[in-house]
PDB file with one MODEL, atoms N, CA, C and O in Angstrom:
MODEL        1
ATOM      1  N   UNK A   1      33.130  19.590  26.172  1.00  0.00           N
ATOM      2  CA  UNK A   1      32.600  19.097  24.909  1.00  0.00           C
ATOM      3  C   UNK A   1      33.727  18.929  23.911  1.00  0.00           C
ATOM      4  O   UNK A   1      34.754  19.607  23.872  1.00  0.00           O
ATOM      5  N   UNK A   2      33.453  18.118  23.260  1.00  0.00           N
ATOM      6  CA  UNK A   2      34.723  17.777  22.328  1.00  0.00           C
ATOM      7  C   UNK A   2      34.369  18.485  20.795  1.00  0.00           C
ATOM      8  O   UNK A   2      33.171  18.465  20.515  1.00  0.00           O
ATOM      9  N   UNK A   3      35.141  19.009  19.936  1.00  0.00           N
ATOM     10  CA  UNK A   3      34.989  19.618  18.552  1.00  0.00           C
ATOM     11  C   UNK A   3      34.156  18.680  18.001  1.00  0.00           C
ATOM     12  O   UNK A   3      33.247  19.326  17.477  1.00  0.00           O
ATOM     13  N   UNK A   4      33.970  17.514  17.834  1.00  0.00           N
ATOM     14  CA  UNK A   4      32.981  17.003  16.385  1.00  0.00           C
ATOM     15  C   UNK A   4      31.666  17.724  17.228  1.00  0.00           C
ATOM     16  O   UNK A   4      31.184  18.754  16.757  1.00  0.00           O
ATOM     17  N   UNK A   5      31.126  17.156  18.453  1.00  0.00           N
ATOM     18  CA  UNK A   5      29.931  18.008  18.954  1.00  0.00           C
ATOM     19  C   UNK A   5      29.233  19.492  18.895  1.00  0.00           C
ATOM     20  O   UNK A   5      28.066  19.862  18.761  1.00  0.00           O
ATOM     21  N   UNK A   6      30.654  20.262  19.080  1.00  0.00           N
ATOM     22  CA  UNK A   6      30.856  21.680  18.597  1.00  0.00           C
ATOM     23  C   UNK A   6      30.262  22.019  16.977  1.00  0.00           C
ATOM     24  O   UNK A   6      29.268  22.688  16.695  1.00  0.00           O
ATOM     25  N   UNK A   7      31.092  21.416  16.156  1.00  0.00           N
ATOM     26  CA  UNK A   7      31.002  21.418  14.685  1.00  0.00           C
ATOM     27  C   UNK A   7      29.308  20.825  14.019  1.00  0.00           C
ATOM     28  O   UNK A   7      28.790  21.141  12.948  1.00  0.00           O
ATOM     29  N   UNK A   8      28.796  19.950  15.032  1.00  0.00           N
ATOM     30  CA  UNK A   8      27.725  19.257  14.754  1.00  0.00           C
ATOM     31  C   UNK A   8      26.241  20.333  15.055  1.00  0.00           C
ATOM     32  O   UNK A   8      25.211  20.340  14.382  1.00  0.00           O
ATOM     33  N   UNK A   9      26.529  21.100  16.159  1.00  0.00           N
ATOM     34  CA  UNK A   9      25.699  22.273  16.561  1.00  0.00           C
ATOM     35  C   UNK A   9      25.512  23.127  15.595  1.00  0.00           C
ATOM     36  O   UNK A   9      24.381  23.181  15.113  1.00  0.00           O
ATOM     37  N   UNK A  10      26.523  23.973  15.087  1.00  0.00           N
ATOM     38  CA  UNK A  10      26.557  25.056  14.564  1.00  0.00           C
ATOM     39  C   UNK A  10      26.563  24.535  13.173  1.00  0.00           C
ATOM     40  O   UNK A  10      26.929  25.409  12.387  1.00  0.00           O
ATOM     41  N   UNK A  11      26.277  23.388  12.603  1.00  0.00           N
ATOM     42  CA  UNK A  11      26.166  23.644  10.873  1.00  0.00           C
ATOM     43  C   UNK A  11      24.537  23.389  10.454  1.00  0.00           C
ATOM     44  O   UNK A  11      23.853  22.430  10.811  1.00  0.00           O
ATOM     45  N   UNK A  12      24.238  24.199   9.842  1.00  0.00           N
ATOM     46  CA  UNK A  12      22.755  24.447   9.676  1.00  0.00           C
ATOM     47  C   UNK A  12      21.463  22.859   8.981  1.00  0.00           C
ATOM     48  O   UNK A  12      21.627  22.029   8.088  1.00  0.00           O
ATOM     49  N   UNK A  13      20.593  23.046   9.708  1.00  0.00           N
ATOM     50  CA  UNK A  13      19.645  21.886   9.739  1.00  0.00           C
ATOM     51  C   UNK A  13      19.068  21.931   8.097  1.00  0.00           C
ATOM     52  O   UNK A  13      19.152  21.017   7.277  1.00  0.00           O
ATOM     53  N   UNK A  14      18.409  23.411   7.883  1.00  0.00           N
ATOM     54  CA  UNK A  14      17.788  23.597   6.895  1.00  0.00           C
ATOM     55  C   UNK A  14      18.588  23.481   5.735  1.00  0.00           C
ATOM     56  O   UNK A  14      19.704  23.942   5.976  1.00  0.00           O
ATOM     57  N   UNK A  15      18.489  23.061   4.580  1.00  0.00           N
ATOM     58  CA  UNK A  15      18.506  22.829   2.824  1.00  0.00           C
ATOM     59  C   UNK A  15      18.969  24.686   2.342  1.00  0.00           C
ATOM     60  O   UNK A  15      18.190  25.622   2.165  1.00  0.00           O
ATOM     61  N   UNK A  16      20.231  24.678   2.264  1.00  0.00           N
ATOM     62  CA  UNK A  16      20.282  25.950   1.850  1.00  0.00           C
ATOM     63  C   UNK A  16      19.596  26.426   0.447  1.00  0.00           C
ATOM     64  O   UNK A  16      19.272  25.482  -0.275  1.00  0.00           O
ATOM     65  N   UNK A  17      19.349  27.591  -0.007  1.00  0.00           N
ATOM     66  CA  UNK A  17      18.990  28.070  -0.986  1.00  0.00           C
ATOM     67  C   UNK A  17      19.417  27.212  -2.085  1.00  0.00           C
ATOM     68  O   UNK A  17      18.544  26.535  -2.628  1.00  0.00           O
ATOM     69  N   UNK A  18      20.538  27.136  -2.472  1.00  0.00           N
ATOM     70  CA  UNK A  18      21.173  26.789  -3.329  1.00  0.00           C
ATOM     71  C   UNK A  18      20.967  24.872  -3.672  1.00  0.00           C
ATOM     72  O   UNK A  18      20.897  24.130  -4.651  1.00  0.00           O
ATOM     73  N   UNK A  19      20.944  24.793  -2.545  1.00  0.00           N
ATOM     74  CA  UNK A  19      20.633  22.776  -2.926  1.00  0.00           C
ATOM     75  C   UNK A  19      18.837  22.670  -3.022  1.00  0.00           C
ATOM     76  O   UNK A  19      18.266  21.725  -3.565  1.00  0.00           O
ATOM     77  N   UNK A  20      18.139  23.817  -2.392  1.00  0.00           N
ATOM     78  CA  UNK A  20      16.293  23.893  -2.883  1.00  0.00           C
ATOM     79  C   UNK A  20      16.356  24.303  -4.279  1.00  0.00           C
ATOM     80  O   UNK A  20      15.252  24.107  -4.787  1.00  0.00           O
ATOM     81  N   UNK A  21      17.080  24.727  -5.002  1.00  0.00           N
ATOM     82  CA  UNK A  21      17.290  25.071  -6.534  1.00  0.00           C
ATOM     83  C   UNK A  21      17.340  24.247  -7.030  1.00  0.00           C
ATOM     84  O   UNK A  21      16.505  24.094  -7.921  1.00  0.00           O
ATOM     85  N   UNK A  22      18.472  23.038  -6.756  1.00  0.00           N
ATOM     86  CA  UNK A  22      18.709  22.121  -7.626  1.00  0.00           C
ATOM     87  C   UNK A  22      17.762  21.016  -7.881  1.00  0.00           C
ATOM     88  O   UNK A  22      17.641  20.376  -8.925  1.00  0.00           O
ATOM     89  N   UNK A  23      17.007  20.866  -6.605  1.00  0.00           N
ATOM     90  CA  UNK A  23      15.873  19.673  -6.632  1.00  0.00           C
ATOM     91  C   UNK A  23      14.764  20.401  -7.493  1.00  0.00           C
ATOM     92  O   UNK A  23      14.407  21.567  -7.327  1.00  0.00           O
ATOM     93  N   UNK A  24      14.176  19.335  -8.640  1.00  0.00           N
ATOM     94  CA  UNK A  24      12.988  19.776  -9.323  1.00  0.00           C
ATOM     95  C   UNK A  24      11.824  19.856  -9.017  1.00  0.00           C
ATOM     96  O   UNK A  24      11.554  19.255  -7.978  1.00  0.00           O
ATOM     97  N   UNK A  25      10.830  20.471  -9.608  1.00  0.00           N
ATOM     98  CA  UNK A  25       9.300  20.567  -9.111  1.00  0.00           C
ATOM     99  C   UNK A  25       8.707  19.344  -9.378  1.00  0.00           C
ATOM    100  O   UNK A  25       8.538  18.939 -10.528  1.00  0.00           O
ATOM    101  N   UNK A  26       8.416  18.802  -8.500  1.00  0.00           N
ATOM    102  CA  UNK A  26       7.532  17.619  -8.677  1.00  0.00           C
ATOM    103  C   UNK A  26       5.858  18.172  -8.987  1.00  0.00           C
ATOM    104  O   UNK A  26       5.256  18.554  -7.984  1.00  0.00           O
ATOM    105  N   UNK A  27       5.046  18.229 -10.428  1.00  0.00           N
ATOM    106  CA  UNK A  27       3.838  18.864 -10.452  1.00  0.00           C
ATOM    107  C   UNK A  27       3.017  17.450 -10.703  1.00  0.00           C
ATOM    108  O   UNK A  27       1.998  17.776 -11.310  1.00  0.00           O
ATOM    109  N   UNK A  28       3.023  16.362 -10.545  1.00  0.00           N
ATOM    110  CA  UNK A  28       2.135  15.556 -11.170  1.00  0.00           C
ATOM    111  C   UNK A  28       1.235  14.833 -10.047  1.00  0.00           C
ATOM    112  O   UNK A  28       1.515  14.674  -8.859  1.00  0.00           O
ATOM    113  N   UNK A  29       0.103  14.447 -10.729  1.00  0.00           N
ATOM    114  CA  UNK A  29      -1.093  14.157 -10.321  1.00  0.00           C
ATOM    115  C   UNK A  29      -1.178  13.032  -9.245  1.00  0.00           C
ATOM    116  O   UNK A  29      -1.802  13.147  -8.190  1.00  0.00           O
ATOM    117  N   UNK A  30      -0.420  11.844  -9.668  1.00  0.00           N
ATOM    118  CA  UNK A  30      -0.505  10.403  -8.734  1.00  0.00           C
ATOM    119  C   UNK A  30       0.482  11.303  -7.528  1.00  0.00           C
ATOM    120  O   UNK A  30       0.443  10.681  -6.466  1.00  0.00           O
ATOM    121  N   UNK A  31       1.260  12.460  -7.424  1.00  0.00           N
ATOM    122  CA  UNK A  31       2.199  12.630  -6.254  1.00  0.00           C
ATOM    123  C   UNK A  31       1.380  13.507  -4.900  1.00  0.00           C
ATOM    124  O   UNK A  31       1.795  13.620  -3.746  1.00  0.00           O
ATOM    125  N   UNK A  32       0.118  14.049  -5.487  1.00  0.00           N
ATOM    126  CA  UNK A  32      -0.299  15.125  -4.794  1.00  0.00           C
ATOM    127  C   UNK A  32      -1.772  14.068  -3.798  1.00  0.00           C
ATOM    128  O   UNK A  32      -2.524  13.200  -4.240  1.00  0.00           O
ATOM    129  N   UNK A  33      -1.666  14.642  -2.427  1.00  0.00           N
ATOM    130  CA  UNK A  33      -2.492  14.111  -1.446  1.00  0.00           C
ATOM    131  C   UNK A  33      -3.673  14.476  -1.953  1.00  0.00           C
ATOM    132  O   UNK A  33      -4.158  15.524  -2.382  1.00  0.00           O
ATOM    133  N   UNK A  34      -4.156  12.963  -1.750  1.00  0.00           N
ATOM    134  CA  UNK A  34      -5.916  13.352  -2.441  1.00  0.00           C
ATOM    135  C   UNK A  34      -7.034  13.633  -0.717  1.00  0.00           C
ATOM    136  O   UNK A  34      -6.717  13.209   0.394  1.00  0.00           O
ATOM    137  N   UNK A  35      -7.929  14.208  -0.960  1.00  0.00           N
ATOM    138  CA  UNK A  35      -8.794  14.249  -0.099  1.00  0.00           C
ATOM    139  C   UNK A  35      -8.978  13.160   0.378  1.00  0.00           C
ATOM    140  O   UNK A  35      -8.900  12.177  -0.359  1.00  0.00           O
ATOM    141  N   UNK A  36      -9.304  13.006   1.878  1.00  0.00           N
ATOM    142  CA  UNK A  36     -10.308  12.017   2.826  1.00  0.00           C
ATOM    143  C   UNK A  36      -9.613  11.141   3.249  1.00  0.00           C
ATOM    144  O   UNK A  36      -8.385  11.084   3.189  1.00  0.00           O
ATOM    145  N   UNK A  37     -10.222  10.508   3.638  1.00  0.00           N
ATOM    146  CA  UNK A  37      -9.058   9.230   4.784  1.00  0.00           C
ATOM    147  C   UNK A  37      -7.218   9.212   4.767  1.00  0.00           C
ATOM    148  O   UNK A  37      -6.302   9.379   5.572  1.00  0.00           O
ATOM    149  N   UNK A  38      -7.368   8.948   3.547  1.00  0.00           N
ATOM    150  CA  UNK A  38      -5.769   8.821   2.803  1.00  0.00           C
ATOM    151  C   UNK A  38      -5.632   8.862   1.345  1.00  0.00           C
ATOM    152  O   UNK A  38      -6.134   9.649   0.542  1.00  0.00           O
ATOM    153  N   UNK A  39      -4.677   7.633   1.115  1.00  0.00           N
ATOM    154  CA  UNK A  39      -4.761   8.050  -0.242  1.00  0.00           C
ATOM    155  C   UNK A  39      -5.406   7.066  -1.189  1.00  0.00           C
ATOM    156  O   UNK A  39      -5.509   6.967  -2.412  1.00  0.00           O
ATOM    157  N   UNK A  40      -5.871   6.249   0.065  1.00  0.00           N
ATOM    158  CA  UNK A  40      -6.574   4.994  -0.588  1.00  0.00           C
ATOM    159  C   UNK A  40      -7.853   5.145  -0.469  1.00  0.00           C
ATOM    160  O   UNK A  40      -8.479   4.086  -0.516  1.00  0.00           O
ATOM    161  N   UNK A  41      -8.302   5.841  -0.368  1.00  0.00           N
ATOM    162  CA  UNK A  41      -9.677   6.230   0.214  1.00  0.00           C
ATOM    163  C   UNK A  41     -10.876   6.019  -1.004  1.00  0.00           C
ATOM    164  O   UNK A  41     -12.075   5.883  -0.764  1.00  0.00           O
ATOM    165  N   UNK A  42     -10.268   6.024  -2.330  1.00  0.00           N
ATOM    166  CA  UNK A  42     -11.391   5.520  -3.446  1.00  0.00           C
ATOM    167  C   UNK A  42     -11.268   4.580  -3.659  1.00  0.00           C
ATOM    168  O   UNK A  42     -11.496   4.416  -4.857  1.00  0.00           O
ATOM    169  N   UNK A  43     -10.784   2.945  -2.772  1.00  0.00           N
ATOM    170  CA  UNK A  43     -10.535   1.877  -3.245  1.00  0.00           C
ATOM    171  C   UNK A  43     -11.409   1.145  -1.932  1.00  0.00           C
ATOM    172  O   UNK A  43     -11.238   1.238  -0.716  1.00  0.00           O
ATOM    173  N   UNK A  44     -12.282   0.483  -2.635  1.00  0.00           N
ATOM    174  CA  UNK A  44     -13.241  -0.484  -1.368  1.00  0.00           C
ATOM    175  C   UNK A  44     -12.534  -2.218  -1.706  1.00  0.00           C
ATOM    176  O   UNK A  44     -12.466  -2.981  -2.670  1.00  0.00           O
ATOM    177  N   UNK A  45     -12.078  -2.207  -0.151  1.00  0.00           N
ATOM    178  CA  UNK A  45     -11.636  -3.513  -0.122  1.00  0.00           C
ATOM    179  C   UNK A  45     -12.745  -4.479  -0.133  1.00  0.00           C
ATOM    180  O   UNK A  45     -12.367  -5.254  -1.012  1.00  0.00           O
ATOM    181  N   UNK A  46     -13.688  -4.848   0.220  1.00  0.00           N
ATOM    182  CA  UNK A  46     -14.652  -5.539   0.474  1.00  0.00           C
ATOM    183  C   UNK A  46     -14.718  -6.415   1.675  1.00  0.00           C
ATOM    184  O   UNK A  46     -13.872  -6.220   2.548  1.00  0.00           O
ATOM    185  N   UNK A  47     -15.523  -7.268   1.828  1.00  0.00           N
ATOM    186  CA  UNK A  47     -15.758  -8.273   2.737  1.00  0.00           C
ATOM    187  C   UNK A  47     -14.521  -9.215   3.445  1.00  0.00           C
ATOM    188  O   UNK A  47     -13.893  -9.988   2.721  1.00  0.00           O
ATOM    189  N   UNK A  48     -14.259  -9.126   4.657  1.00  0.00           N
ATOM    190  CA  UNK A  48     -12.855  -9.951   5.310  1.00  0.00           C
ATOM    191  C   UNK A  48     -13.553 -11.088   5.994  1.00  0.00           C
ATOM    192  O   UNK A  48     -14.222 -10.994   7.023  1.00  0.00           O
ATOM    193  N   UNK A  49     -13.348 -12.034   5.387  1.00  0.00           N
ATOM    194  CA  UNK A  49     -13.430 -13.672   5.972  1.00  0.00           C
ATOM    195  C   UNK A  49     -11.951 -13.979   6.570  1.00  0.00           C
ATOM    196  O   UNK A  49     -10.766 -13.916   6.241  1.00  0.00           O
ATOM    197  N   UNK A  50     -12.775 -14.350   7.654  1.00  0.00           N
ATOM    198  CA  UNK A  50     -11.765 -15.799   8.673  1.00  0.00           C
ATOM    199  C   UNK A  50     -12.115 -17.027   7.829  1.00  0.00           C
ATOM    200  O   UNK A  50     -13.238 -17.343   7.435  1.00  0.00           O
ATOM    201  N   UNK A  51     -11.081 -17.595   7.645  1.00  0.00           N
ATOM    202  CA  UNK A  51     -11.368 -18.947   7.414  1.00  0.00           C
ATOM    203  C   UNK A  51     -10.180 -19.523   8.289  1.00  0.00           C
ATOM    204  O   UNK A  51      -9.051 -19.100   8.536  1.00  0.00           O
ATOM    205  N   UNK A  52     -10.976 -20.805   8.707  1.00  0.00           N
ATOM    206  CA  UNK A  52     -10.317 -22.057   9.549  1.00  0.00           C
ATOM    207  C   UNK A  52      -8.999 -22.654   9.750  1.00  0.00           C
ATOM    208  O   UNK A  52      -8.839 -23.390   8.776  1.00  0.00           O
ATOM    209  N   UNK A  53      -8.343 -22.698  10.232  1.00  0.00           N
ATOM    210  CA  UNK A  53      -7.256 -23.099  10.103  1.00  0.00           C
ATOM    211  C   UNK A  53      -7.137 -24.316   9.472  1.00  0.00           C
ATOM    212  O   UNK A  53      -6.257 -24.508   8.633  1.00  0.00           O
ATOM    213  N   UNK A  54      -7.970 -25.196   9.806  1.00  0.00           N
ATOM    214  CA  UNK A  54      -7.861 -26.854   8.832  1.00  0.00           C
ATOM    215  C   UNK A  54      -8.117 -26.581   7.547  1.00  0.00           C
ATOM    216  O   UNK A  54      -7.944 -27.467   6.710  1.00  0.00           O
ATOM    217  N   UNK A  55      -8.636 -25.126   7.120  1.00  0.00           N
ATOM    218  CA  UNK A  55      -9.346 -25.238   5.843  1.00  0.00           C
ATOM    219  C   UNK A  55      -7.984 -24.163   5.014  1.00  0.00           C
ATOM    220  O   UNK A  55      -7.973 -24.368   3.800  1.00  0.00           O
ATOM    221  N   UNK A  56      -7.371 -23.566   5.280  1.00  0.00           N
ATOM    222  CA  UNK A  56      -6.307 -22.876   5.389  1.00  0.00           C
ATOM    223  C   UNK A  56      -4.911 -23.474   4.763  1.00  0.00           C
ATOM    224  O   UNK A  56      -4.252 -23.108   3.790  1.00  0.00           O
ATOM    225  N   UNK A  57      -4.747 -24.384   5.570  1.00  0.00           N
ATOM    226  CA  UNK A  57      -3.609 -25.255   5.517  1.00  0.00           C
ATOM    227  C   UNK A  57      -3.955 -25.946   4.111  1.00  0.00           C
ATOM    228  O   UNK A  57      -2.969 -26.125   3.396  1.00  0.00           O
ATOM    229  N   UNK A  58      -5.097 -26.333   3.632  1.00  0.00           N
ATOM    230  CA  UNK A  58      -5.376 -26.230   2.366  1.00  0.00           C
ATOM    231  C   UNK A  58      -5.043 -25.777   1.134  1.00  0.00           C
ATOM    232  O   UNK A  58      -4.832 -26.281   0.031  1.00  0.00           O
ATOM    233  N   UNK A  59      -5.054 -24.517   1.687  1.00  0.00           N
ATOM    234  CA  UNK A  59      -4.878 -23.390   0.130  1.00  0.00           C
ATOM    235  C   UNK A  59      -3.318 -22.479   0.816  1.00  0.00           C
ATOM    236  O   UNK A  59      -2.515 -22.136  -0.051  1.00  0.00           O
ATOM    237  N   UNK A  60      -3.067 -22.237   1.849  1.00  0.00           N
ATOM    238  CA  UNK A  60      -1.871 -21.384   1.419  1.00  0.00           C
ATOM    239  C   UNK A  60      -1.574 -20.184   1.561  1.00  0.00           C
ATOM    240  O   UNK A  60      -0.632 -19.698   2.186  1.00  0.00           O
ATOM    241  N   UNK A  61      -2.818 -19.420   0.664  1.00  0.00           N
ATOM    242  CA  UNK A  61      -2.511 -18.254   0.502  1.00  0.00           C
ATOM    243  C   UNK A  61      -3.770 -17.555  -0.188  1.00  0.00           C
ATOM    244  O   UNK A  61      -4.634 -18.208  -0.773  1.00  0.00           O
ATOM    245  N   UNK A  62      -3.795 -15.986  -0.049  1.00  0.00           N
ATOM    246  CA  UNK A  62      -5.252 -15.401  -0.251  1.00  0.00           C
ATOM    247  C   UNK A  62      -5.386 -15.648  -1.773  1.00  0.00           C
ATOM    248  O   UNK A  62      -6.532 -15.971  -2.084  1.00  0.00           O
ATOM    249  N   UNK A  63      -4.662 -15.592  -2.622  1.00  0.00           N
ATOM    250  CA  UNK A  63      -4.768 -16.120  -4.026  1.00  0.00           C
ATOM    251  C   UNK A  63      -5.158 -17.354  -4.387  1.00  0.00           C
ATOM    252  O   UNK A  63      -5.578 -17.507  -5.534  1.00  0.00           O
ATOM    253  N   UNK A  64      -5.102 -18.380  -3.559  1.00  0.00           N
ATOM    254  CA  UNK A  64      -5.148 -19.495  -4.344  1.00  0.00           C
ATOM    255  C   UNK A  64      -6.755 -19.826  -3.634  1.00  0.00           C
ATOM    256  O   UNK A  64      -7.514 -20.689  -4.076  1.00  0.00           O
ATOM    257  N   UNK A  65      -7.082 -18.856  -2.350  1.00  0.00           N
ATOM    258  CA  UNK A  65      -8.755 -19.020  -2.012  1.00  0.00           C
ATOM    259  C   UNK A  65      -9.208 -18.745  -2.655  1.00  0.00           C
ATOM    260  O   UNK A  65      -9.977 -19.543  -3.190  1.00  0.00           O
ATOM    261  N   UNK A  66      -9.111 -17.271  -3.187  1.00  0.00           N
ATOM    262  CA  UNK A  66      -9.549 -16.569  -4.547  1.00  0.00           C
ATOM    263  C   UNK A  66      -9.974 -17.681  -5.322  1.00  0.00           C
ATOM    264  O   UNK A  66     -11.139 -18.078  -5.360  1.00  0.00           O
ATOM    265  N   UNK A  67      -8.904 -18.241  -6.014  1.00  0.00           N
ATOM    266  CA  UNK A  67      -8.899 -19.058  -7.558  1.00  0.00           C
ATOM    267  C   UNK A  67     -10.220 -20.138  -7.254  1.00  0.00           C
ATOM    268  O   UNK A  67     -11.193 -20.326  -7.984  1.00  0.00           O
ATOM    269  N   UNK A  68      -9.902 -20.798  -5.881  1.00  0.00           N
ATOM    270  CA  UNK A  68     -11.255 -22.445  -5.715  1.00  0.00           C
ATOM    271  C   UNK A  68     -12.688 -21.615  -5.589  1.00  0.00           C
ATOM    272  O   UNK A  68     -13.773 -22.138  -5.842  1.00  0.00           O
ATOM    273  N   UNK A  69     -12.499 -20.060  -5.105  1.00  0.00           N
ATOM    274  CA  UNK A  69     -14.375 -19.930  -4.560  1.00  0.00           C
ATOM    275  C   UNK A  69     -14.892 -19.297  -6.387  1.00  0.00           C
ATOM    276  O   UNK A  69     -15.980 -19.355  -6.961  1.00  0.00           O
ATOM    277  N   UNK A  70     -13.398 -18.675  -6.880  1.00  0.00           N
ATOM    278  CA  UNK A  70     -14.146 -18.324  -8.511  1.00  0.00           C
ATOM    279  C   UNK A  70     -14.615 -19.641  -9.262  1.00  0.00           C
ATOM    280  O   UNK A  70     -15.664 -19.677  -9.905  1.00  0.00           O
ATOM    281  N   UNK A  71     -13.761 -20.712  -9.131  1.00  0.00           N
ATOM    282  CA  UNK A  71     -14.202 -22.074  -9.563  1.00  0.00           C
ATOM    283  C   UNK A  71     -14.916 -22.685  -9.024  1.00  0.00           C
ATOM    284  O   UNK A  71     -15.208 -23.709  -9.642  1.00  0.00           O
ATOM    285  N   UNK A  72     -15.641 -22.509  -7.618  1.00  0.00           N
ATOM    286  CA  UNK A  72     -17.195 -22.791  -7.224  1.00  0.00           C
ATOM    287  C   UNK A  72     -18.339 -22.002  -7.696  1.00  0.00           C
ATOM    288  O   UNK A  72     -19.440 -22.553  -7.702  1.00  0.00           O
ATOM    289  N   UNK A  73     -18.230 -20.808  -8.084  1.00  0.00           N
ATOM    290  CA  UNK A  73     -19.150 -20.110  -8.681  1.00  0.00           C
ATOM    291  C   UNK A  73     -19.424 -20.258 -10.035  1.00  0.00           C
ATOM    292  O   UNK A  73     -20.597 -20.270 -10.406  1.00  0.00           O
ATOM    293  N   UNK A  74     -18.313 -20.397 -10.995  1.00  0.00           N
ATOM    294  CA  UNK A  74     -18.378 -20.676 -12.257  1.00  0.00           C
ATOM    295  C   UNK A  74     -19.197 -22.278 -12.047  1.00  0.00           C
ATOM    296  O   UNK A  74     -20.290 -22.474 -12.577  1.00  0.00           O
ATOM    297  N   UNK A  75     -18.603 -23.190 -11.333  1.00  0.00           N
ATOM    298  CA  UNK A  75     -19.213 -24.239 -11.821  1.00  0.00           C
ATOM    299  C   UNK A  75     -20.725 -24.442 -11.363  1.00  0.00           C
ATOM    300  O   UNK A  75     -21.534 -25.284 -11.753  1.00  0.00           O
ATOM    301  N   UNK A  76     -20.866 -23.472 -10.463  1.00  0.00           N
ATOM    302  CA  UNK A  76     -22.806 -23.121 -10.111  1.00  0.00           C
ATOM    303  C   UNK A  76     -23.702 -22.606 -11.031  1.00  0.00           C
ATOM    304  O   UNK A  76     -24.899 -22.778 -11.258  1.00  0.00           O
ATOM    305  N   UNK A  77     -22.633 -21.790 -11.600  1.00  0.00           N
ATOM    306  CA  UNK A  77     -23.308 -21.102 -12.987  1.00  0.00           C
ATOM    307  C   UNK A  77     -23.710 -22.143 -14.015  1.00  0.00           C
ATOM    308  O   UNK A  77     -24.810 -22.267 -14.553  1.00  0.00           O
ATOM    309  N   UNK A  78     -22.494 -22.949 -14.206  1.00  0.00           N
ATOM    310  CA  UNK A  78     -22.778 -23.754 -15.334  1.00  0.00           C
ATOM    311  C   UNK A  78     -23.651 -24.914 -14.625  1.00  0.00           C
ATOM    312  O   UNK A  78     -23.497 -25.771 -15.495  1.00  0.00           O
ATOM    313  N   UNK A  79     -24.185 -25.325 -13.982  1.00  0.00           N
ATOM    314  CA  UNK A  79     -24.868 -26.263 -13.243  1.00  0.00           C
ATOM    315  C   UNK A  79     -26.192 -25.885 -13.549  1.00  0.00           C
ATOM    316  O   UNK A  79     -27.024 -26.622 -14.079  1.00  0.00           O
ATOM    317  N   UNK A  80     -26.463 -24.030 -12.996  1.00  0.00           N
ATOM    318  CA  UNK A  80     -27.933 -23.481 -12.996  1.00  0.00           C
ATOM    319  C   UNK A  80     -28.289 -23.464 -14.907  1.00  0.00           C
ATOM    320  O   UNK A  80     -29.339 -23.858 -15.415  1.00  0.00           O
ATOM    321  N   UNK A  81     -27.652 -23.164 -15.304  1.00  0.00           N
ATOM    322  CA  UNK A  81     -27.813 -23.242 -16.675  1.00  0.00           C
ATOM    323  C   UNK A  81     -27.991 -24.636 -17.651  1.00  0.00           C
ATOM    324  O   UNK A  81     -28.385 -24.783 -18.808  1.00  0.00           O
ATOM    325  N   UNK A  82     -27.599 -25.401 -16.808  1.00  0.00           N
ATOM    326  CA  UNK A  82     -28.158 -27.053 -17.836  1.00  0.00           C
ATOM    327  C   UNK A  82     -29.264 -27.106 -17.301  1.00  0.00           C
ATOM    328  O   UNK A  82     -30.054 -28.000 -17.603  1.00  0.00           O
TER     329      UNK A  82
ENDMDL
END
């Protein structure tokens, strides 16, 4: 065995006393594991649509589906209302 291997064995894995001192207490609220699934676990994604590939190539991207189905609904609204 050659010395760096030697030297690599014998120097300790664990955080000595002295460098666990220097790191601070982390006490705050968004850092600490919340109960249940994970940590996303109070956030409901909702409903996952496939949409089409011909219909796709369209828009791009999940934002800009977003934007045309809010502007089909708004303009249903204003339709049911005249």
């Amino acid at each position: 065995m050659s010395d760096d291997s030697m030297k690599q064995a014998s120097e300790p894995t664990e955080p000595t006393a002295a460098s666990l001192d220097e790191m601070p207490e982390i006490d705050e609220q968004r850092f600490r594991r919340r109960p249940g699934r994970g940590h996303h676990a109070h956030r409901r994604i909702g409903e996952i649509v496939v949409i089409d590939a011909e219909l796709w190539s369209h828009f791009g991207s999940a934002e800009a589906v977003k934007d045309a189905l809010r502007r089909v609904v708004e303009d249903a609204k204003k339709a049911a209302g005249s």
